[in-house]
N, C-alpha and C positions, 0 to 999 in steps of 0.2 A: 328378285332373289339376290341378285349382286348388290344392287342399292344396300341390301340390310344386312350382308357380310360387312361391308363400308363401312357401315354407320356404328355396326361391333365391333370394327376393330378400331373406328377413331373412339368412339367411347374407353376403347379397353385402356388404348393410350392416355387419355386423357386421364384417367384414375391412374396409372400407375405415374401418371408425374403430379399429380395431388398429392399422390400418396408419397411420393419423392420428397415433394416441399416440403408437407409436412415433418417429414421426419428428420430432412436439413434443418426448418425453422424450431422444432425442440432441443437438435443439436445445442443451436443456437442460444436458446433460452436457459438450456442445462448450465452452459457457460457464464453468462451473464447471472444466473443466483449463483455460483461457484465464486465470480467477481464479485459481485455484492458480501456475499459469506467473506471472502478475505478482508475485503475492506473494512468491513465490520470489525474483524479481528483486529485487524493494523492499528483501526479509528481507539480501540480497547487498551489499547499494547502501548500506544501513543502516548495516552489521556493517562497511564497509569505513572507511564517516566514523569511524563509534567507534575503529574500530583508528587512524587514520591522530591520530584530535586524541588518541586515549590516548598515543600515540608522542611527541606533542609537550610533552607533562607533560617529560620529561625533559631537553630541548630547551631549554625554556624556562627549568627550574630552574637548568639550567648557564648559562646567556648571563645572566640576572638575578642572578647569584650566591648568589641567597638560598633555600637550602637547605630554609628551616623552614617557608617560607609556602606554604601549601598555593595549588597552582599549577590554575586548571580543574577548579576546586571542583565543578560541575554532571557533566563525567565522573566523579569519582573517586565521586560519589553514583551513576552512574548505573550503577555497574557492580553493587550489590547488591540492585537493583531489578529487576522482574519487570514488561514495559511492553507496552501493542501496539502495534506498527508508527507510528500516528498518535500517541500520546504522546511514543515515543522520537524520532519528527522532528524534534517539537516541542520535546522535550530537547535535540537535538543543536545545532537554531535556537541555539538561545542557547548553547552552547557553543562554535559557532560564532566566534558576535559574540564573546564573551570571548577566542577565541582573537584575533581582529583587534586587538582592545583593547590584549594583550601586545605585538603588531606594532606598534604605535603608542608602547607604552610605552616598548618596547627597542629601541634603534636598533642594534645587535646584531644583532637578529633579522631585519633584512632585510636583513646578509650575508649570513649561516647559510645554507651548499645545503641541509643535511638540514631547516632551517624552511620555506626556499622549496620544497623537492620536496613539502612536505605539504603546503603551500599550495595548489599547483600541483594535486593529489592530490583536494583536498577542491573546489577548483572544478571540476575533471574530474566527481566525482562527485555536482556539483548538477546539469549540464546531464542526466546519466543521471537520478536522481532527479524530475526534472521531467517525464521523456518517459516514466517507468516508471507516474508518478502517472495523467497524461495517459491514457497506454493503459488502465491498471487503471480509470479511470472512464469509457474509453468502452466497456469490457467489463461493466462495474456498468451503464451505460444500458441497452446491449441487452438485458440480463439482467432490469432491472425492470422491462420496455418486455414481457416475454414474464411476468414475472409478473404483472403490471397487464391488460395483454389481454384481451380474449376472442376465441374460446377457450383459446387456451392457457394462461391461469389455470386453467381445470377439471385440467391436469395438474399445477399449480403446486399448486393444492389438494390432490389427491389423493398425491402425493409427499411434500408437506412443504414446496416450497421457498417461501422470504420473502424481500420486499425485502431488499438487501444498501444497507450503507450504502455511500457516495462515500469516499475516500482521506480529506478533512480530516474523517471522524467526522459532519459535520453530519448529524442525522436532518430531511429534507426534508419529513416527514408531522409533524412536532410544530409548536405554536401559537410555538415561542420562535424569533424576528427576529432578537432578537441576541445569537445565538452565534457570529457569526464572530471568527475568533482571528488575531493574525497571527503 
């Protein structure tokens, strides 16, 4: 009779830490499509600046009249480059600024509708980019807040899964202070 109290209560235990894992490793899972989902957004939000300051190369070469000079040098390099998400922002930053610069150079160019619809285009899609960043690193929180943990690092362990880094790249566990970029 003792035997088979035993043998209920290590089963009963054993089901209630299945039942643990399991519901730590959906945790899990809920996070990583939440990561996915932003990235996705970010990869959309990216892809749409690129498009919108590529479009403006030609804009800009007609209103300045000068044909030869290579117009948003930082796109036309950016298009043969293989970047992540946190480089290519960073590329796009200053592509950005170059583009303003032209805005400033050519007084032309703050006629131009199709210059101001990109304008218009590319500030639309900082306020997105900023609230895509936003989400993407409070999903990166929970997420290293459930790896870091205990318990639920022993399912972190046993899975695989690792700190994810934050949107601007910084790694938050290394000794170097100052890598902030702007």
């Amino acid at each position: 009779m003792n035997l088979i109290i035993y043998g209920l209560i290590i089963f009963i235990v054993i089901c209630m830490l299945l039942i643990w894992y399991v519901s730590v490793y959906n945790r899990y899972q809920t996070h990583i499509i939440r990561m996915n989902e932003a990235e996705a957004f970010i990869d959309t939000t990216l892809r749409k600046r690129f498009d919108l300051l590529n479009k403006s190369i030609g804009i800009i070469k007609t209103v300045s009249g000068n044909k030869k000079e290579e117009v948003l040098e930082t796109i036309i390099a950016l298009r043969s480059k293989k970047l992540s998400n946190f480089e290519l922002d960073r590329e796009l930053y200053e592509a950005i600024n170059e583009f303003h610069q032209y805005k400033e150079k050519y007084e032309d160019l703050k006629n131009n509708e199709s210059f101001l619809k990109i304008e218009l285009g590319l500030f639309e899609s900082e306020s997105e980019i900023v609230a895509a960043r936003k989400y993407y690193n409070d999903i990166i929180t929970d997420y290293n807040k459930l790896v870091r943990s205990f318990p639920s690092n022993v399912v972190a362990k046993l899975t695989g899964y690792k700190l994810k880094p934050y949107f601007d790249g910084k790694d938050m566990n290394d000794d170097i202070i100052q890598d902030f970029k702007l």
